[in-house]
C-alpha positions in Angstrom: -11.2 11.6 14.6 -10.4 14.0 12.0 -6.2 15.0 12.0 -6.0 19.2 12.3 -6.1 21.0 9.2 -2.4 21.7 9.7 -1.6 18.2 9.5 -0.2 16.8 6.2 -1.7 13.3 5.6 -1.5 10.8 2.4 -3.5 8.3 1.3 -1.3 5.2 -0.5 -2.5 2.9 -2.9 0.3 0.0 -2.9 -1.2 -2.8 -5.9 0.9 -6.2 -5.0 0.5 -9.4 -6.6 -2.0 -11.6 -4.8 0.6 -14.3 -3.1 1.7 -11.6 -1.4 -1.5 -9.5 0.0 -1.8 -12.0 3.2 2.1 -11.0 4.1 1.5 -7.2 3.3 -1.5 -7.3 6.0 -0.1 -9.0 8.5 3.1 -6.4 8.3 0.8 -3.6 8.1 -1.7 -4.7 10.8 1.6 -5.6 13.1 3.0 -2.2 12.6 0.3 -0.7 13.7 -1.2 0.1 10.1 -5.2 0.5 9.3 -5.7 -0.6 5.8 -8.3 -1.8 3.4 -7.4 -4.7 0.8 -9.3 -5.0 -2.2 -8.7 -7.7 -4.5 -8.3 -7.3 -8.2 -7.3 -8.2 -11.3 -5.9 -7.0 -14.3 -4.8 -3.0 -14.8 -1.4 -2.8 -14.4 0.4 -6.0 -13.2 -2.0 -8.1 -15.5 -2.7 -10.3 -13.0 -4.6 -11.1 -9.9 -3.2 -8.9 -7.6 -4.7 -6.9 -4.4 -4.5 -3.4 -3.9 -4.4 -1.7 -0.4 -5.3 1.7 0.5 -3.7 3.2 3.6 -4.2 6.5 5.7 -1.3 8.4 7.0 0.7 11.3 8.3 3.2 12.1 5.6 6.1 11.4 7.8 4.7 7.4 7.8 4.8 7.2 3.6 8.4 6.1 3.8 8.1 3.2 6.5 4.5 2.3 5.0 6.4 1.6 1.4 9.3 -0.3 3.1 7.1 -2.8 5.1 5.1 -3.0 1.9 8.4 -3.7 -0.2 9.4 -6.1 2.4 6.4 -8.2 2.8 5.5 -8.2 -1.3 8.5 -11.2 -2.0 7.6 -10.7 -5.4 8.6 -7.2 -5.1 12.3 -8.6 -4.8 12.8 -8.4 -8.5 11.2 -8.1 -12.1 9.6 -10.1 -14.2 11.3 -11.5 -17.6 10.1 -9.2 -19.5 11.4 -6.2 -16.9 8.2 -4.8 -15.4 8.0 -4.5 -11.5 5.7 -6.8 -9.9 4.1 -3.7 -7.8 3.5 -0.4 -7.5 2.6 2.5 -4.9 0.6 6.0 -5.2 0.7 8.2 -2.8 -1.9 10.8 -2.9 -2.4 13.9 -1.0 -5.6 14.6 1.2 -7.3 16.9 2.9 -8.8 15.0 5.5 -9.4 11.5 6.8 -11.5 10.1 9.9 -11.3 7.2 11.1 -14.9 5.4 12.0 
C-alpha cells in the first residue's frame, strides 16, 4: 500500500563490500527491513561489492544506516590508501508501494 502523500519517505542506496552483504541482510531482514540486494562490481569501492536499496519513512534513515554500519565489518575503518569501504544515498521519494 501506498504511504499518504503527507508522509515523508526515502529510498537508501547503502553499496557495502561483498563479505559483508550476507550480515547487512540478515540485520535488515531481522529488524524488520524490506530490501533488495544487488550485487556489483566496480564504481566506487572498486571492488565486488553489493548494493541494497531500502524503502522508508524518514524517521527510519538513521537506524537503517546504523544497522548497516554495524553489520558492514569492513565499514569499521579505511582502507590504506584512506577511502571508506562503503557508502549510503539517501534519496527522496514521492511514493513507494509495496507488492
Amino acid at each position: 500500500m501506498a504511504a499518504s502523500p503527507d508522509e515523508v519517505q526515502r529510498l537508501i542506496f547503502a553499496v557495502v563490500h561483498r563479505d559483508d552483504a550476507e550480515s547487512v541482510t540478515r540485520i535488515l531482514v531481522e529488524s524488520g527491513y524490506r530490501a533488495t540486494r544487488i550485487d556489483a562490481q566496480g564504481g566506487f569501492l572498486r571492488r565486488g561489492n553489493a548494493v541494497f536499496m531500502v524503502g522508508v519513512a524518514a524517521e527510519q534513515v538513521d537506524d537503517v544506516i546504523e544497522k548497516v554500519r554495524g553489520a558492514a565489518r569492513h565499514a569499521s575503518g579505511q582502507s590504506k590508501s584512506g577511502s571508506a569501504y562503503g557508502i549510503v544515498f539517501v534519496v527522496r521519494v514521492d511514493a513507494f508501494a509495496r507488492l
